[in-house]
N, C-alpha and C positions, 0 to 999 in steps of 0.2 A: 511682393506684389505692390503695383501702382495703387493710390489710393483707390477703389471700385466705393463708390453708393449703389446698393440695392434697395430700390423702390418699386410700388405697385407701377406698373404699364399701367398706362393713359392713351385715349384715341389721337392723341399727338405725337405718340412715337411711332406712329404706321411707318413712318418713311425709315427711321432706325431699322425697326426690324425685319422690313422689305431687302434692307439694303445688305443687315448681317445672310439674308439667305441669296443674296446673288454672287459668295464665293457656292463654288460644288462641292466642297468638301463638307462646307456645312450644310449643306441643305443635304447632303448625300447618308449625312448621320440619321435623316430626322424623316420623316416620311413627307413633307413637304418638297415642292420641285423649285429648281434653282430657276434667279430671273424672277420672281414673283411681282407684281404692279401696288405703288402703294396704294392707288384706290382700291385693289383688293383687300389689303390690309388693313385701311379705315374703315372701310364697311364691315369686316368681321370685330375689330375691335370694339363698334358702335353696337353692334348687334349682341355682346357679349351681356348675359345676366351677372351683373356684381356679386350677388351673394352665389352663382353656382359658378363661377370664373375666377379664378384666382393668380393673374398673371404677373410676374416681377420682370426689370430688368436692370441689368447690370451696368452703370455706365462709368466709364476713365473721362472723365471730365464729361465733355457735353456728348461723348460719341455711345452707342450702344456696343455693348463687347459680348453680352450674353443674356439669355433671360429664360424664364424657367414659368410654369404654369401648373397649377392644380383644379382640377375642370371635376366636378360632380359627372359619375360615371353615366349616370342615365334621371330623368325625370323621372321615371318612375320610385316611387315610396319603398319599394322593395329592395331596389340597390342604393338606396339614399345615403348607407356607410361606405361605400367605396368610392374612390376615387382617381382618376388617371394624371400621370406626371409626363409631363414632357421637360425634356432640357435642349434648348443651342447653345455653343458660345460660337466666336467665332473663331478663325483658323489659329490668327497669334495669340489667344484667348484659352486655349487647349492644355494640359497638363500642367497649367500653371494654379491649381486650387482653386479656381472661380467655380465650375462645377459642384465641388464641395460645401462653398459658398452657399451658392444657390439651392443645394439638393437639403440641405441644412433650415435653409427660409421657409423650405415649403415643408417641410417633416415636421418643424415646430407652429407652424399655422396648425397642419393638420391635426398632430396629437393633443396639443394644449387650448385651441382656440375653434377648432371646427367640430371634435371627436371622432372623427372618421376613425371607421375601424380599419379595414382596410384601403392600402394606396397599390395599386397598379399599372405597369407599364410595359410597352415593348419594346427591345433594344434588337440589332442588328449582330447575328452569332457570332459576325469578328469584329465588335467593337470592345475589344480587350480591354480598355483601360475605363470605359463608361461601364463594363459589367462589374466589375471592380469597386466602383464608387459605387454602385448599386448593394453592391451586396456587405459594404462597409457600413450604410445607414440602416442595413436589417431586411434587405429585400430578396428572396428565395427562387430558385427558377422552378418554374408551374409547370413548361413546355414548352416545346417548337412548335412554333408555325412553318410549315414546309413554304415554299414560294411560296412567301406572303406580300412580300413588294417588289417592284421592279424598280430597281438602281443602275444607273449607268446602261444602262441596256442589256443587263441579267436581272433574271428573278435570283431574288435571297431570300435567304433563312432568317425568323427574327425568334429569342426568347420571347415567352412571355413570363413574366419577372413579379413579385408580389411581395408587401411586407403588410404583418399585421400589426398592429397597436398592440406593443411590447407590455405596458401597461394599460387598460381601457379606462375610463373612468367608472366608476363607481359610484352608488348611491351611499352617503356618510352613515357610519351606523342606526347613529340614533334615527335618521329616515327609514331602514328596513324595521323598524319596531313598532309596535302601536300606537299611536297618539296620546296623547294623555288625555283623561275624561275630567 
């Protein structure tokens, strides 16, 4: 693999990753539509809260090839441990480990540096090689969603996919004890 740097996304890369979703293949993967406008993509990037937004991308020199995201599942306090993933790369970008890459950046943000307990996502039922990396990093399928999207002009089937925190964190012993008087 070319040398890839993965770094957080910045409202500077709108145009990059406008551009990775106007092949159809990869927008096709993702629930996003191909063609997409970079001022659409600057104003969601701007709009994104930092600490509930966790976006990376991958770039081969100056160009974007792939990028991945870990989004707090809901505001509410109650789902505040889960978390949803998404992955693009783009078409020459595909079964070359960049995915790996990337599903790797976001796995160890979330176990060691956020403690999400759970990460969840939805994949497309014939994306054979994306269920695969999924369930290499610890991720279990929950269910179908029956036509849950519409693709190329059919409704599809999508898993819905989940890994929990293999290990959680913990309180150190000596904090489940009594204090000292």
């Amino acid at each position: 693999m070319a040398e890839i740097v993965i770094r957080r996304m910045e409202p500077g890369d709108a145009e990059g990753v406008a551009l990775s979703f106007r092949s159809r293949s990869t927008a096709a993967g993702t629930l996003q539509n191909p063609y997409p406008s970079i001022a659409a993509w600057q104003a969601r990037l701007n709009s994104n809260d930092p600490q509930r937004h966790y976006a990376f991308v991958a770039l081969d020199g100056k160009h974007i090839v792939g990028h991945a995201g870990l989004h707090q599942a809901s505001p509410n306090p109650r789902r505040a441990h889960a978390w949803s993933v998404g992955i693009a790369l783009v078409d020459e970008w595909q079964g070359r480990g960049l995915g790996a890459r990337l599903m790797h950046t976001l796995v160890d943000l979330a176990d060691n540096w956020l403690g999400a307990l759970r990460l969840e996502l939805t994949v497309y039922c014939d994306n054979a090689r994306a269920i695969a990396l999924y369930e290499r990093f610890g991720f279990f399928i929950e269910g179908t969603h029956r036509a849950y999207s519409l693709r190329e002009g059919e409704f599809v089937d999508t898993l819905a996919m989940a890994r929990l925190h293999p290990h959680p964190p913990q309180l150190p012993v000596s904090a489940t004890s009594e204090p000292p008087r």
